[in-house]
MMTF fields as JSON, N, C-alpha, C and O atoms, coordinates in Angstrom:
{
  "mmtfVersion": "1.0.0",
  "mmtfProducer": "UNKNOWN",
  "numBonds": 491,
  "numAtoms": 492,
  "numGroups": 123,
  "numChains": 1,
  "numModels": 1,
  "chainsPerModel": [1],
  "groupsPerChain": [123],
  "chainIdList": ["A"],
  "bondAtomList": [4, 2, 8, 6, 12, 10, 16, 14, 20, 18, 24, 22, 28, 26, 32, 30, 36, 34, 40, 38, 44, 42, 48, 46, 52, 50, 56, 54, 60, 58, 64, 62, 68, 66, 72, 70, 76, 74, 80, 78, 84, 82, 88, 86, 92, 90, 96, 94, 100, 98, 104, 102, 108, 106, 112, 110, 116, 114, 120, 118, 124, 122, 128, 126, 132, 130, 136, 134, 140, 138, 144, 142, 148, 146, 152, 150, 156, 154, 160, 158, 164, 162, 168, 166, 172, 170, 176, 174, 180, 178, 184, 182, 188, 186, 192, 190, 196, 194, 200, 198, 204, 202, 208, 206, 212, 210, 216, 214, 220, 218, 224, 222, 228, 226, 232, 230, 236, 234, 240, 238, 244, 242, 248, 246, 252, 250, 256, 254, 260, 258, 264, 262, 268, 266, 272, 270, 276, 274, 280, 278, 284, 282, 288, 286, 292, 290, 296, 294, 300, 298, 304, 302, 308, 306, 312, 310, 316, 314, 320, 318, 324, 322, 328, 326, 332, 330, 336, 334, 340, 338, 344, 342, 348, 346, 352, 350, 356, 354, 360, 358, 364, 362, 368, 366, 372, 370, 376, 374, 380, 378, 384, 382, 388, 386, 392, 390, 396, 394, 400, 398, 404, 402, 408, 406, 412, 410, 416, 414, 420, 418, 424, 422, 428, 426, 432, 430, 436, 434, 440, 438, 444, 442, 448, 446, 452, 450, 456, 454, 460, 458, 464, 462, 468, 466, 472, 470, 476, 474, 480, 478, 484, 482, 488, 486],
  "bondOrderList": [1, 1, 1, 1, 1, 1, 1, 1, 1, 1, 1, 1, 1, 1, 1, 1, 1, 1, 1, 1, 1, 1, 1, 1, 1, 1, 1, 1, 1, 1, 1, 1, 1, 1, 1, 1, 1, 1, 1, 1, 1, 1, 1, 1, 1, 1, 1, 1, 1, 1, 1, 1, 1, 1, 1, 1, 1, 1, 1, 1, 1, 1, 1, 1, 1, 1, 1, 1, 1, 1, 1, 1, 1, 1, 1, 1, 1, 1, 1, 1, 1, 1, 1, 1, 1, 1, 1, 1, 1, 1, 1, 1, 1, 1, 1, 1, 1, 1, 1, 1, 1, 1, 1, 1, 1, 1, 1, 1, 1, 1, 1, 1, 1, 1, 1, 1, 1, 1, 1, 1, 1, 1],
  "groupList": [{"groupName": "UNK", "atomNameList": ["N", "CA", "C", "O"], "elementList": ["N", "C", "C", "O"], "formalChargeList": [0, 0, 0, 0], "bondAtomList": [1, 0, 2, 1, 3, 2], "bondOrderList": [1, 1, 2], "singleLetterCode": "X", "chemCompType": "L-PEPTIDE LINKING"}],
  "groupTypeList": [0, 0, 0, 0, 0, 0, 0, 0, 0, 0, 0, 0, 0, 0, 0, 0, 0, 0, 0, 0, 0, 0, 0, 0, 0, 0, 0, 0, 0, 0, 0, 0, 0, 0, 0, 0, 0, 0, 0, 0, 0, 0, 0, 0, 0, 0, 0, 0, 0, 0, 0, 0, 0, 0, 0, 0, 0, 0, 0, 0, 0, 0, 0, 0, 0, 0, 0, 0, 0, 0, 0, 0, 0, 0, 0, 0, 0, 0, 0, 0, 0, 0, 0, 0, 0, 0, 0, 0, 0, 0, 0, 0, 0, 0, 0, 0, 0, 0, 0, 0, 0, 0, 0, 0, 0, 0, 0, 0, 0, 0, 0, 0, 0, 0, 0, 0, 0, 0, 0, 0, 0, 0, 0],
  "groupIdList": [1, 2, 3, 4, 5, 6, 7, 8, 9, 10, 11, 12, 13, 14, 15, 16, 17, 18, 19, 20, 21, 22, 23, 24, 25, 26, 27, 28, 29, 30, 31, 32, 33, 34, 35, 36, 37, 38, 39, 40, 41, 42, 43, 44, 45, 46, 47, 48, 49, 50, 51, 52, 53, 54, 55, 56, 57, 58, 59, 60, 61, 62, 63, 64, 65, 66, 67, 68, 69, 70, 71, 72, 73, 74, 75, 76, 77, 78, 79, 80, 81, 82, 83, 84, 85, 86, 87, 88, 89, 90, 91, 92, 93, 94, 95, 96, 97, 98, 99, 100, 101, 102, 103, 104, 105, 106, 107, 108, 109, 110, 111, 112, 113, 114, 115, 116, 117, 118, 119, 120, 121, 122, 123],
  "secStructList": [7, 7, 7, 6, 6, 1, 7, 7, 7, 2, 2, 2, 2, 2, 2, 2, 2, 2, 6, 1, 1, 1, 4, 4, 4, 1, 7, 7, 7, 7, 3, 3, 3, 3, 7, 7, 7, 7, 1, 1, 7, 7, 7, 5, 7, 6, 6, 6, 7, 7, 5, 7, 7, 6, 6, 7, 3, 3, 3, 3, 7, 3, 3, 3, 3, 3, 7, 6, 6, 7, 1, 7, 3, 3, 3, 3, 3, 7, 7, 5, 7, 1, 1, 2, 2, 2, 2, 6, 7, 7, 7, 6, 6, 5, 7, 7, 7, 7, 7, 1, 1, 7, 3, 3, 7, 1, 1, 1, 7, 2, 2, 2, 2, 2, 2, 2, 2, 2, 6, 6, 7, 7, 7],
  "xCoordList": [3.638, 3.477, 2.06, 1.986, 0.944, 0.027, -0.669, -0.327, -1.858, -1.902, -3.817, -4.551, -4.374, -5.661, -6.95, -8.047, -6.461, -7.925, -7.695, -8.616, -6.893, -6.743, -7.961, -7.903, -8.748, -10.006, -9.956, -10.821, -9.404, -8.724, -9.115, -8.898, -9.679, -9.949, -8.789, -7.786, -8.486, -7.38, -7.336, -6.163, -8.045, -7.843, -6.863, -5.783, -7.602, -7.271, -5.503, -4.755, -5.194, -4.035, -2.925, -1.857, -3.63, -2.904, -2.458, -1.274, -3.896, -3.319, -2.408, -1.43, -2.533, -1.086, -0.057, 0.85, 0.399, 1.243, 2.066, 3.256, 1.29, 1.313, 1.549, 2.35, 0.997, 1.328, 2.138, 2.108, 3.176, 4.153, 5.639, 6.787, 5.001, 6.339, 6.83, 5.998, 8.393, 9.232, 8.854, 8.474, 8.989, 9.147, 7.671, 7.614, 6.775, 5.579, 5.304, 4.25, 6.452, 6.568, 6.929, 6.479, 7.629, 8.337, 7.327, 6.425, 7.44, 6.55, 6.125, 6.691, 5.468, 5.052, 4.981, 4.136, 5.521, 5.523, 5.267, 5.861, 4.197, 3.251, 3.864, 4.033, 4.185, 5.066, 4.134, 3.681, 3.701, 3.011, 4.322, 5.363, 4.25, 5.493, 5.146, 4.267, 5.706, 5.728, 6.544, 7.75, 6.076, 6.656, 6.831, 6.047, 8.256, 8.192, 7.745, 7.998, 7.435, 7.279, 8.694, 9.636, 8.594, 10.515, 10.21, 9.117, 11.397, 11.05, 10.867, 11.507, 9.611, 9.425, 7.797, 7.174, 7.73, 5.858, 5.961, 7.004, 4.844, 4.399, 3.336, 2.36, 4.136, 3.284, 1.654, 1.287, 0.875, -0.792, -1.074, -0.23, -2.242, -2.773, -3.453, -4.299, -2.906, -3.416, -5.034, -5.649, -5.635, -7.069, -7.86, -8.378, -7.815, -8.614, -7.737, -8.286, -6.591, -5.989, -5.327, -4.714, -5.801, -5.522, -4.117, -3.377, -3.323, -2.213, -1.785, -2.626, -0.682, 0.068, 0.152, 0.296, 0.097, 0.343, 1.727, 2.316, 2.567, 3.349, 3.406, 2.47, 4.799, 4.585, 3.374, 3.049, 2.73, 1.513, 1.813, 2.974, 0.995, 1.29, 0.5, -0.574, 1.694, 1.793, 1.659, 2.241, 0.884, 1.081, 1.371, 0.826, 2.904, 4.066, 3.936, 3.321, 4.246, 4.33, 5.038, 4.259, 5.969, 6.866, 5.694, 5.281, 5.258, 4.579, 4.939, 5.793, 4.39, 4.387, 3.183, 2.31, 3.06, 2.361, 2.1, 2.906, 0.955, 1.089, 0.231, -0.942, 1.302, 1.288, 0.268, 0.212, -0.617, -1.623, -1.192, -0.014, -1.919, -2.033, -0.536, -0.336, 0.305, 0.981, 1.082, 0.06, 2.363, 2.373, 3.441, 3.881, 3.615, 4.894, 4.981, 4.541, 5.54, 5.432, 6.471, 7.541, 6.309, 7.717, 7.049, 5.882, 8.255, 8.374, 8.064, 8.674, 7.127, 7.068, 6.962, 7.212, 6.685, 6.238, 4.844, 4.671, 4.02, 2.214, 2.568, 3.31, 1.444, 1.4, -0.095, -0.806, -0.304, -1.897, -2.329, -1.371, -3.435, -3.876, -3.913, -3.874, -3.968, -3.861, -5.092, -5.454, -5.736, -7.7, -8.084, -7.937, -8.59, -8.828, -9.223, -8.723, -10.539, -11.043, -10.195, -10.241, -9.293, -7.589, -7.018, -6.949, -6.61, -5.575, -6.472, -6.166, -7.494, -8.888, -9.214, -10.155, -8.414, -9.206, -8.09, -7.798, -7.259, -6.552, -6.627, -7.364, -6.135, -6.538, -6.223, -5.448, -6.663, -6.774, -5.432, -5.066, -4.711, -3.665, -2.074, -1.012, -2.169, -1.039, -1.491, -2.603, -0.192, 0.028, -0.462, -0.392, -0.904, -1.157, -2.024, -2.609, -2.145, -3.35, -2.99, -1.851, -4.643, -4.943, -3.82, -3.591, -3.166, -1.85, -3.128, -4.244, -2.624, -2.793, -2.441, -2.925, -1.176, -0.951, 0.289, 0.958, 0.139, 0.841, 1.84, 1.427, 3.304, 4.168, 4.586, 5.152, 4.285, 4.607, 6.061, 6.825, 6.513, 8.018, 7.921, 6.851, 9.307, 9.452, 9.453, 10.007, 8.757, 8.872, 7.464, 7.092, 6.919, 5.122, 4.559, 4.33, 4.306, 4.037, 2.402, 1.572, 2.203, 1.508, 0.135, -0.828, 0.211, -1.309, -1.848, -2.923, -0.914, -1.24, -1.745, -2.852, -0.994, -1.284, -1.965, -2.21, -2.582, -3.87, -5.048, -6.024, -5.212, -6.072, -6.428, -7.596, -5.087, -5.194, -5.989, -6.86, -5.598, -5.887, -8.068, -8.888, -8.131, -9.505, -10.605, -11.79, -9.787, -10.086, -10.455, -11.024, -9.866, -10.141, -8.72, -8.755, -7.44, -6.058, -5.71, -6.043, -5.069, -4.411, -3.056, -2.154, -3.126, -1.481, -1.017, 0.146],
  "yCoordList": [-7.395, -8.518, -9.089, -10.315, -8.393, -8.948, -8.167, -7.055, -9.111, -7.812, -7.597, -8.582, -6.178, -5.956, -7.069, -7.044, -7.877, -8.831, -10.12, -10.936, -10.337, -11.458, -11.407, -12.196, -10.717, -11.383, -11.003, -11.477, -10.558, -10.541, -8.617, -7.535, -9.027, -8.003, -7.176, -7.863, -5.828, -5.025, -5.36, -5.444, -5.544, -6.681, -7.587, -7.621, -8.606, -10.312, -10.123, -10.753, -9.014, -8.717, -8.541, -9.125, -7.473, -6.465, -7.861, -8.162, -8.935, -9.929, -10.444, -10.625, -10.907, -12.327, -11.609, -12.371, -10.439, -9.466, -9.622, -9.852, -9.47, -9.716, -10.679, -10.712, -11.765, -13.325, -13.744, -14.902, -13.678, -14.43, -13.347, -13.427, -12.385, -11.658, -12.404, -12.944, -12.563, -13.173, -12.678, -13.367, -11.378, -10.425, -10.908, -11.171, -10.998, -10.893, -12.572, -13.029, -12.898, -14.148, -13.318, -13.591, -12.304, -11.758, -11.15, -10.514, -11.353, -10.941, -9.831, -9.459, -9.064, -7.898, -7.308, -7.986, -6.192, -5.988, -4.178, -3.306, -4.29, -3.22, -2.421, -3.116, -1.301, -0.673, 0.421, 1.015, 0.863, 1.835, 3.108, 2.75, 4.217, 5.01, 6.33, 6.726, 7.149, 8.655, 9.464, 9.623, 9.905, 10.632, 12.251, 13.067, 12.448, 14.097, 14.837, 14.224, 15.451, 16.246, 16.775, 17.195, 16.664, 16.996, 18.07, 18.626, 18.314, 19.183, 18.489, 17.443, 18.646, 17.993, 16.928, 16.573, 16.814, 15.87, 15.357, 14.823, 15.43, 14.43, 13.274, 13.369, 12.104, 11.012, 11.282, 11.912, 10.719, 10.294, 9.182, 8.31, 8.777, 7.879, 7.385, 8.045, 6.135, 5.754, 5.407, 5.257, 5.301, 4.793, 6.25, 6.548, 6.912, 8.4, 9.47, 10.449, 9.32, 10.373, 11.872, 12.838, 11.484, 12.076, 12.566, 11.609, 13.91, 14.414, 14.066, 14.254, 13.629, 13.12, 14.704, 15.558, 15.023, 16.024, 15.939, 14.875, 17.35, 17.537, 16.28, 15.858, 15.755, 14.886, 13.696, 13.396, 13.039, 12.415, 11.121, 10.771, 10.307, 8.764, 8.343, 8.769, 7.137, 6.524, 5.253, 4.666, 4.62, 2.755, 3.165, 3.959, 2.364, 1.829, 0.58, -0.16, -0.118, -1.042, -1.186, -1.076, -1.346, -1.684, -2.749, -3.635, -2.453, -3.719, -3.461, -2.632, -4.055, -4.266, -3.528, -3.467, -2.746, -2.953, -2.128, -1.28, -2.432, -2.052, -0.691, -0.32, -0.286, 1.579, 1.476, 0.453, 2.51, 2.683, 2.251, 2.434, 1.775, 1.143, 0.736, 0.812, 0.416, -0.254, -1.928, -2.596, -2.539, -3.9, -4.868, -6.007, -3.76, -4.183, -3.782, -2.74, -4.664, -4.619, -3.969, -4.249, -2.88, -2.372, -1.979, -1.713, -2.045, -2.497, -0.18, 0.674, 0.046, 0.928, 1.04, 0.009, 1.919, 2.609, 3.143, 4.229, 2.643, 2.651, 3.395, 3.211, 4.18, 4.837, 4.853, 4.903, 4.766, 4.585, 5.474, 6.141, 5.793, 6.515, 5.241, 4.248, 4.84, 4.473, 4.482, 4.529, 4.395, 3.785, 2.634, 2.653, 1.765, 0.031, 0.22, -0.446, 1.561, 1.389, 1.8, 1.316, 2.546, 3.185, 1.84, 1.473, 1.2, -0.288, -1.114, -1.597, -1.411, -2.614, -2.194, -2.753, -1.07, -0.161, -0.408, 0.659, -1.642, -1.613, -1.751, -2.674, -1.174, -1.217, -2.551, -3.336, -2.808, -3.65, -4.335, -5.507, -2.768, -2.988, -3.257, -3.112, -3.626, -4.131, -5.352, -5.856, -5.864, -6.986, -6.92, -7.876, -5.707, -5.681, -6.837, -7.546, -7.048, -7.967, -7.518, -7.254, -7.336, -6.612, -7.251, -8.46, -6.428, -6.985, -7.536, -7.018, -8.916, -9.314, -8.934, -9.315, -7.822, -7.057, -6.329, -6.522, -5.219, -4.264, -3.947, -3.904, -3.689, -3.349, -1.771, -0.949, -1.435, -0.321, 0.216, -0.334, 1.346, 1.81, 2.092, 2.218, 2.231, 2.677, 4.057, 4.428, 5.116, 6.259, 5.919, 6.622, 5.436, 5.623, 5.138, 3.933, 6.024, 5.806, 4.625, 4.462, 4.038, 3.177, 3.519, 2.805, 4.951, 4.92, 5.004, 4.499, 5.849, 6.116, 4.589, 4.379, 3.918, 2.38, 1.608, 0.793, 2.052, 1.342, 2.065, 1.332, 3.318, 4.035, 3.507, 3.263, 3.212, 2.803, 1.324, 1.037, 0.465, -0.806, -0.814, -1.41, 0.191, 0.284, 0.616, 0.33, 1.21, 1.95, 0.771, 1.022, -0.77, -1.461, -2.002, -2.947, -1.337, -1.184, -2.491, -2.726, -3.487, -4.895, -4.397, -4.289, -4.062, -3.668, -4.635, -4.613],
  "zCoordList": [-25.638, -24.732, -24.843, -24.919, -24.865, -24.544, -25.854, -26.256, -26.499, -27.716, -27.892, -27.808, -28.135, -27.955, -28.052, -27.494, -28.827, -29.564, -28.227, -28.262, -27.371, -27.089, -25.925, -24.982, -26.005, -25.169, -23.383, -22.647, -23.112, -21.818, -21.385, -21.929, -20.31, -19.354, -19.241, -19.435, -18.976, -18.216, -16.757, -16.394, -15.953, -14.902, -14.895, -14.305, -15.928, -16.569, -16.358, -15.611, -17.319, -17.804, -16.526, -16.339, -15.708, -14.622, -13.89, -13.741, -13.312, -12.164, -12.496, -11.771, -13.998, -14.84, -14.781, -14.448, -14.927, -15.389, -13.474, -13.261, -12.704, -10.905, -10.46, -9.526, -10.904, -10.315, -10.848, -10.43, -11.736, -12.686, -12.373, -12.81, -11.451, -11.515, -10.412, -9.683, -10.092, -9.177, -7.897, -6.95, -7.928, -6.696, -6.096, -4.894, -6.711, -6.163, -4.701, -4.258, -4.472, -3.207, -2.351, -1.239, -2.393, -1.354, -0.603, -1.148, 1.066, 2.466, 2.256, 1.228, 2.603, 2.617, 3.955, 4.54, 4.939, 6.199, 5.802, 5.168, 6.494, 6.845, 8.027, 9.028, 8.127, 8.999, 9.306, 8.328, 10.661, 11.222, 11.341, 11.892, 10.941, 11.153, 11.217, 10.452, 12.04, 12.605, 11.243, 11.433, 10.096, 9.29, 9.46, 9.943, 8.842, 9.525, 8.081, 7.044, 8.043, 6.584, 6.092, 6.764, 5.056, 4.407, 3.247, 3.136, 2.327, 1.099, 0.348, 0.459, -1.24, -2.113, -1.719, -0.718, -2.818, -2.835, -1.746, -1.371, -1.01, 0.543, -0.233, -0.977, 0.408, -0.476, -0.062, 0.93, -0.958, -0.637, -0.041, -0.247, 0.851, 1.166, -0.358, -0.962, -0.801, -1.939, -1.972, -3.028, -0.652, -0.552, -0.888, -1.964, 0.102, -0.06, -0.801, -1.307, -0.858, -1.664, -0.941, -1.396, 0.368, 1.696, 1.659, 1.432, 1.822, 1.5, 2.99, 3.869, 3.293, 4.898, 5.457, 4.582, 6.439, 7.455, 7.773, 7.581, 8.433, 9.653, 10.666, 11.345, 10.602, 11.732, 11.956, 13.105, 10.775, 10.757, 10.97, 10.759, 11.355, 11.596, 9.979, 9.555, 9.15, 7.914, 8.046, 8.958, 7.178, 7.093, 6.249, 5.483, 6.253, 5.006, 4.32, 5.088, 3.103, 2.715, 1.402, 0.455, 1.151, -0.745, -1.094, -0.345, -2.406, -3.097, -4.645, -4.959, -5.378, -7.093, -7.303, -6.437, -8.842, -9.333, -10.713, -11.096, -11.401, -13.104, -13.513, -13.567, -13.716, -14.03, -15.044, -15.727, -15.231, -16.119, -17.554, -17.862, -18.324, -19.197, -19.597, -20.809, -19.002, -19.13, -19.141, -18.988, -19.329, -19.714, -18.972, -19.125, -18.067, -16.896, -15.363, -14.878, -14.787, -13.031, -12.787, -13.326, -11.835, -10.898, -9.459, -9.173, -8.647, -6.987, -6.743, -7.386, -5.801, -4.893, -3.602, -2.978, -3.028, -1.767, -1.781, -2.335, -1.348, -1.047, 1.106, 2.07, 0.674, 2.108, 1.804, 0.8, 3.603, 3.836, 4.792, 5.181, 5.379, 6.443, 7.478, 6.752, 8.802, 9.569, 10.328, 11.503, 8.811, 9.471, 8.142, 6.92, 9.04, 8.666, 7.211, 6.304, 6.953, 5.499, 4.897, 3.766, 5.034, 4.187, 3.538, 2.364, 4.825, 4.28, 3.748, 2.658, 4.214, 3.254, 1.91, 1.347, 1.18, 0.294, -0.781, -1.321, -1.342, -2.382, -3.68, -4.026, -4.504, -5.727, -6.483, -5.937, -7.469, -8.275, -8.863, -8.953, -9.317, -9.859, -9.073, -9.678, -7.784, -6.784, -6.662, -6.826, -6.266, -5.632, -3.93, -3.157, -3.633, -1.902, -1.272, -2.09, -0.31, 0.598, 1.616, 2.002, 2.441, 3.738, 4.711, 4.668, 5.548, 6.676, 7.504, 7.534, 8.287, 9.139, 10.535, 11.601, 10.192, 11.466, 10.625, 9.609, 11.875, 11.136, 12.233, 13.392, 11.926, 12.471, 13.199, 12.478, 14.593, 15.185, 15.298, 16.092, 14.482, 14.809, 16.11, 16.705, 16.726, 18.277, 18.572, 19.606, 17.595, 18.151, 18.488, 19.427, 18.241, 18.151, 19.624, 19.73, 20.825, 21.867, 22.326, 21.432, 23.528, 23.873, 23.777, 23.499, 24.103, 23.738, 22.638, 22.313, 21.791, 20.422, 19.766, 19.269, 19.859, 19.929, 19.763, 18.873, 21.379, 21.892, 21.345, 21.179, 21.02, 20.334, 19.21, 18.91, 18.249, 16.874, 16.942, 16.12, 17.975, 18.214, 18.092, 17.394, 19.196, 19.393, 17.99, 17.818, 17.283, 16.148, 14.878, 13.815, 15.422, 14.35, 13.674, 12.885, 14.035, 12.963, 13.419, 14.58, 12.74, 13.243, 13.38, 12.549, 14.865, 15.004, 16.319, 16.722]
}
């Protein structure tokens, strides 16, 4: 697709490879969520690398993006810690942008909430 000499950053590459994909119009909704721990890999906070806890509160989000040195886009699941520099902290290679607000599931009680609120989180 794209070939070594053409002058172009791995950046250059990653954004065009991001902006031309279809999927990449589709909304993005940031979901605050109470995860239980299950069997098998517990996702990472992609910012710090932070392993999720028992029962931990997750920012959710499906986005795009281009697997190491690769030359193609596919759709995941990005989990965050549920502190502002976590979600402000995206990598290069997604399609992400900081939520303007982030969506609370209904297990997630009022104060917990309002805590997160104080903390800086656009919820």
């Amino acid at each position: 697709m794209y070939e070594k000499g053409a002058n172009k950053t791995r950046k250059q590459i990653i954004q065009e490879l991001l902006s031309n994909d279809p999927r990449s119009k589709k909304q993005q909704v940031w979901t605050l969520e109470l995860k239980k721990k299950k069997k098998g890999p517990v996702p990472r906070c992609r910012a710090c690398r932070k392993t999720q806890n028992e029962d931990e509160l997750t920012v959710i989000v499906t986005g795009l993006y281009v697997p190491y040195e690769q030359n193609f886009v596919t759709e995941t699941m990005f989990y965050f810690c549920p502190k502002q520099q976590c979600i402000n902290n995206i990598p290069y290679w997604t399609n992400l942008k900081p939520p303007n607000g982030i969506r609370a599931d209904r297990s997630i009680g009022e104060i917990t909430i309002t805590a997160l609120k104080d903390n800086g989180l656009p919820l």
